[in-house]
C-alpha positions in Angstrom: -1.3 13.8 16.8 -1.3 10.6 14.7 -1.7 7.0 15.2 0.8 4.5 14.1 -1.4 1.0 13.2 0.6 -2.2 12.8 1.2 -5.5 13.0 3.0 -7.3 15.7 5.8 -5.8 14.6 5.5 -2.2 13.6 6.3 -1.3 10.4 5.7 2.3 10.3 9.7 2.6 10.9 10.0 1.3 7.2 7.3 3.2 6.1 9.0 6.7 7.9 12.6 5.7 6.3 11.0 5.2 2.6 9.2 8.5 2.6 11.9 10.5 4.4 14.6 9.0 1.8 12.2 10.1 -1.1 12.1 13.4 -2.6 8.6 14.6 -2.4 6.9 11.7 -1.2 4.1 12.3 1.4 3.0 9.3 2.8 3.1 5.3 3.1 0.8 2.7 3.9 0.9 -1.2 4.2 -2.4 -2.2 3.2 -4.0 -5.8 2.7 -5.6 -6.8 -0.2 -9.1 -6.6 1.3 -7.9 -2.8 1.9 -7.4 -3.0 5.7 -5.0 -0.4 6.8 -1.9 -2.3 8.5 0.6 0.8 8.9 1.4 4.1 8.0 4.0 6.8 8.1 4.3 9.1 10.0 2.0 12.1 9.9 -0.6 10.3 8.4 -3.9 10.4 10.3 -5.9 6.8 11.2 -8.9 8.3 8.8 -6.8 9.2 6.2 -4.7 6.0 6.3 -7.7 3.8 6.5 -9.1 5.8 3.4 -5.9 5.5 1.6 -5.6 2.1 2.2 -9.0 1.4 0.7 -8.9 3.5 -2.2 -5.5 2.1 -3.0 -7.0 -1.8 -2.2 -10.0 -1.3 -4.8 -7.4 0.2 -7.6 -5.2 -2.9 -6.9 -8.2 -4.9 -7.4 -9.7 -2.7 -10.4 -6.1 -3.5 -12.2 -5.9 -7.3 -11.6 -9.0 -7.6 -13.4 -8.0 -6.4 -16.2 -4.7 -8.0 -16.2 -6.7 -11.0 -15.9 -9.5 -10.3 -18.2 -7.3 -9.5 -20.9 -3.9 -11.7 -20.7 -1.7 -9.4 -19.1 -0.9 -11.2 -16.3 -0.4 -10.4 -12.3 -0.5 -6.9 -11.6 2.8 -5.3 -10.4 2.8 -1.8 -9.8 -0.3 0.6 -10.7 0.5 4.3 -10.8 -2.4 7.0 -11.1 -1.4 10.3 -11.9 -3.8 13.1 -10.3 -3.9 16.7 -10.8 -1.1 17.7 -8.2 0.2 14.0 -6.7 0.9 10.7 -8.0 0.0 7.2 -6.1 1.8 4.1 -6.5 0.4 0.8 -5.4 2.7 -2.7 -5.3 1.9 -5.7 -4.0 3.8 -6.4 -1.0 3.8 -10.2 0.1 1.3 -12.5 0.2 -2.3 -10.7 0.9 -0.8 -7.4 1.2 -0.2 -4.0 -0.8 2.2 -0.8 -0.4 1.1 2.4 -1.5 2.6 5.6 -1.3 1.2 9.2 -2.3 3.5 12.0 -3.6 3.8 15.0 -5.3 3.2 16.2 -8.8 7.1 16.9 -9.3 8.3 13.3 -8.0 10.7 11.3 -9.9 8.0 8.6 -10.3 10.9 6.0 -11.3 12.6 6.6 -8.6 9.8 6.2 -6.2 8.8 3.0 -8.2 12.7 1.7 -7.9 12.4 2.0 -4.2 9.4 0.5 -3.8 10.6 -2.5 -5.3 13.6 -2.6 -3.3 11.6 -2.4 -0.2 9.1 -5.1 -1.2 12.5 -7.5 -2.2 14.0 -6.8 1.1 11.3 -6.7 3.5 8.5 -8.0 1.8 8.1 -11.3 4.6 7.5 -8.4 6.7 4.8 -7.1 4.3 2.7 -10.0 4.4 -0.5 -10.0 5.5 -1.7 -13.0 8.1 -4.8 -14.9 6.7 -8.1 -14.5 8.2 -10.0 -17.3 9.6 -13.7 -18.3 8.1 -15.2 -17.9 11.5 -13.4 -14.3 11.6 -16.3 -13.5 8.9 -19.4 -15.4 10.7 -22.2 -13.3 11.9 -21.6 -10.7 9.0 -24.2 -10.2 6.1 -23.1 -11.3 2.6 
């Protein structure tokens, strides 16, 4: 059985339509910035969501260093292409990212394209709620 994470309002419905719509994509996550798992599709475990989200959080991060150090600007999309699957990570509102995870014989445009379309239309949704500096207090640096 797997657990659905979320925000107030659930956005593994979103996550569920984009990956069901897509040929050969696997899985979905929200994700904020700071890699916190917000939701997930469908058949995605808690663990492996958490670890996606994390993994997909420090590439985000790896990228807009670059883009930074060397003039290229905010990061939009960054793709990493793996043996057998593909993972594409998007920023997603304020604070927050969307990855997903697919096969090796996925039309990587087209999962791009609808990325992009999701993030347009729903991206207010996507947004990730600030945290509060007493949220961190009693935590070592």
């Amino acid at each position: 059985m797997t657990q659905k994470t979320g925000t107030s309002s659930d956005l593994g419905w979103l996550l569920d339509d984009l990956v069901h719509r897509l040929p050969h994509a696997r899985n979905a996550v929200v994700l904020s910035a700071d890699g916190l798992l917000m939701a997930s599709s469908e058949g995605m475990t808690q663990d492996d969501g958490e670890h996606l989200a994390a993994v997909a959080a420090g590439i985000q991060s790896l990228a807009k260093g670059a883009g930074v150090r060397f003039g290229g600007g905010p990061v939009r999309q960054t793709i990493v292409e793996m043996a057998s699957a593909f993972m594409l990570v998007t920023v997603a509102g304020k604070g927050a990212c969307l990855a997903v995870l697919a096969e090796e014989d996925a039309d990587v445009g087209l999962i791009a394209y609808e990325m992009a379309m999701l993030v347009t239309a729903m991206g207010h949704h996507l947004t990730s709620p600030a945290r509060s500096e007493s949220a961190g207090e009693g935590r070592p640096a």
